[in-house]
C-alpha positions as CSV (number, residue, x, y, z in Angstrom):
1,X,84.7,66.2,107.0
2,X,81.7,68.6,106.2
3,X,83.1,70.9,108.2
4,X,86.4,71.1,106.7
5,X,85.0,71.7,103.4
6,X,82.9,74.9,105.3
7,X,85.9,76.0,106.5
8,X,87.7,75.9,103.4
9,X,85.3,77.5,101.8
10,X,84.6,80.4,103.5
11,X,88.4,80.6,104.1
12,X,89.1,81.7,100.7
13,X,87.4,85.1,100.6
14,X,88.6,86.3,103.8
15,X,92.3,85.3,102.4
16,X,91.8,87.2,98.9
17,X,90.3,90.0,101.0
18,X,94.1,90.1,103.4
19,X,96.1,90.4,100.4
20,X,93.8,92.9,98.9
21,X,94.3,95.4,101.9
22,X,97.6,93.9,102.4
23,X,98.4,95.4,98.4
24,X,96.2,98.4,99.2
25,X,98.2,98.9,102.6
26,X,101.9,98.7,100.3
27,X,100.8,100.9,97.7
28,X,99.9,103.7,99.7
29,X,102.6,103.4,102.1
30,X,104.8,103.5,99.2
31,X,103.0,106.7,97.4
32,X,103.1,108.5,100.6
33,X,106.9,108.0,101.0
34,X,107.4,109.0,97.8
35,X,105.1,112.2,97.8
36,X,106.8,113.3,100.9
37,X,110.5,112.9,99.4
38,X,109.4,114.9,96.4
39,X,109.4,112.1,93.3
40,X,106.3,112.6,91.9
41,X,106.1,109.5,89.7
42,X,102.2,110.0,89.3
């Protein structure tokens, strides 16, 4: 049981962290692709 909880625990960071690069990863796909059709939205 102990070890579950561990687990769970340190779980959590790692899976905030994938969504974080995940988001970061989208975004600048996303701005590239735009930059390179010519839309300059920013």
């Amino acid at each position: 049981m102990f070890s579950r909880v561990d687990n769970g625990r340190k779980l959590l960071p790692y899976t905030l962290i994938a969504l974080l690069l995940a988001g970061l990863y989208l975004f600048a796909a996303t701005y590239l692709s735009f930059g390179s059709l010519g839309m300059n939205f920013f």
